[in-house]
N, C-alpha and C positions, 0 to 999 in steps of 0.2 A: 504494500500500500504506500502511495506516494504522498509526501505531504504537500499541502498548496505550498509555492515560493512564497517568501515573503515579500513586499510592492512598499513600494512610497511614492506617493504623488510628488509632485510639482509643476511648479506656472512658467510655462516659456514664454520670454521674454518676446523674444521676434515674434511667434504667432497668436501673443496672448491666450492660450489656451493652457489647460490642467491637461496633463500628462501620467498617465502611471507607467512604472516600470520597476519591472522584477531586480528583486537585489540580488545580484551573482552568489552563489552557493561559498565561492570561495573569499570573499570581501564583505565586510560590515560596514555596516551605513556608513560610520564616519569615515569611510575611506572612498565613495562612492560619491563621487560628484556628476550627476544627470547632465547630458548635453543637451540643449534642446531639440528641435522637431528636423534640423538639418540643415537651415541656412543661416548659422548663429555657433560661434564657437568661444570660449573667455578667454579672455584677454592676455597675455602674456605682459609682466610680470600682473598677476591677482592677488590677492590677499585671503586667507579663508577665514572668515568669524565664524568661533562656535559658541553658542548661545544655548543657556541651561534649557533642558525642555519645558519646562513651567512658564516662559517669559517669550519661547522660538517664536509663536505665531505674533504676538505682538510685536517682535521686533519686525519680524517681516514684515508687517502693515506699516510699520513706521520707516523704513527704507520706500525712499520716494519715488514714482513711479517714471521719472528722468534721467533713473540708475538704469541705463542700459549695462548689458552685459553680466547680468547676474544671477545666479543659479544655485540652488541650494536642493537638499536633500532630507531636511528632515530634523538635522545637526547642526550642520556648519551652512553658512552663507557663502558664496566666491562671489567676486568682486572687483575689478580693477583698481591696480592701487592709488591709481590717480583719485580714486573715492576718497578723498580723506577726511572730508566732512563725515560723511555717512559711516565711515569706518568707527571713528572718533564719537559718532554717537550713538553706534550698537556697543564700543565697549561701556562708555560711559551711564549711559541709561540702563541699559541691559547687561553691564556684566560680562559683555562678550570678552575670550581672549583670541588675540589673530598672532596667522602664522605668513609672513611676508612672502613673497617671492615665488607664488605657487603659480602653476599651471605655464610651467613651462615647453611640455610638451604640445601647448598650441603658438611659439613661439613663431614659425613658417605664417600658421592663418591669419596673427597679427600684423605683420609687417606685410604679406601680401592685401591684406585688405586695406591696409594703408595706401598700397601704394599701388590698387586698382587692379589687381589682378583678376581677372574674368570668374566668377564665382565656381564654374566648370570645371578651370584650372585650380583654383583655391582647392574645392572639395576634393581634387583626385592629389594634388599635392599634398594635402594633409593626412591626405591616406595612406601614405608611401614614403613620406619625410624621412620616416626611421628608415629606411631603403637604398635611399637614393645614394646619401655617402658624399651629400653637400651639404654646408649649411644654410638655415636657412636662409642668407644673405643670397646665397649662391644661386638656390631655388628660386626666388624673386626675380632676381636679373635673369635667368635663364626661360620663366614664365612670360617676363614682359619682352625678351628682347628676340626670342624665338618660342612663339607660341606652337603653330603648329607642331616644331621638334620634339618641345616637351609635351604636348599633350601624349604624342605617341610613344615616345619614351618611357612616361610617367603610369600609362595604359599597359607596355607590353610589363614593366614593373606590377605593376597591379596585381595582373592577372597573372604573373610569376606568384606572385607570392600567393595567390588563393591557393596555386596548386600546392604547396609546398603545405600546407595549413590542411 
């Protein structure tokens, strides 16, 4: 007999909607940070506040709804560190403590979406970052200044690694 997974909702920021999703067998909430619906990734560097669960929902109502880029699970809040207002007043009101310099593994989606990378290219780039064996500086320049190459590149990369998985 198999037991139900355990789920935690959350509100994606880009499509405003409520989302549930299964917590992985092998990771605990607090380590489980929800991405959104798929055109929306946090920020590089982020900040994550964890907030007591007696005080979570309230804190989340009181982060304003001009905090793009931010996603929580249940525990902890992510958040870009430029928040500093909003950071400063989930700890202060709420007791939150933060851990700097998180989410670096969307460092690639940050700097290409700064710097206008085709959303197409973003998503398969961030797919494949760990992959490629550039950094992300490298990946940008090589998105914006030969698209097609990388897309192909980035694709035959892809689908390497599914097989391999």
């Amino acid at each position: 007999m198999s037991s139900k997974p355990q789920c935690f909702t959350y509100f994606c920021q880009s499509c405003q909607e409520e989302h549930v999703q299964p917590l992985p067998d092998n990771m605990s909430a607090q380590t489980v940070l929800p991405k959104s619906c798929g055109n929306d990734y946090p920020v590089w560097p982020s900040a994550v506040v964890a907030i007591d669960g007696s005080r979570y929902m309230a804190a989340l109502a009181a982060v304003d709804d001009g905090v793009r880029k931010t996603f929580f699970d249940g525990d902890t809040i992510l958040l870009p560190e430029t928040e500093t207002a909003t950071i400063a007043m989930l700890c202060e009101q709420f007791g939150g403590s933060v851990v700097y310099g998180q989410a670096q593994e969307y460092e690639f989606a940050t700097k290409a979406s700064k710097a206008g990378v085709p959303m197409k290219l973003l998503k398969l780039g961030q797919s494949v970052h760990d992959v490629t064996g550039q950094t992300a500086d490298e990946m940008v320049l090589a998105a914006l200044e030969h698209p097609s190459a990388t897309l192909l590149a980035w694709e035959s990369l892809y689908r390497s690694s599914m097989l391999m998985h």
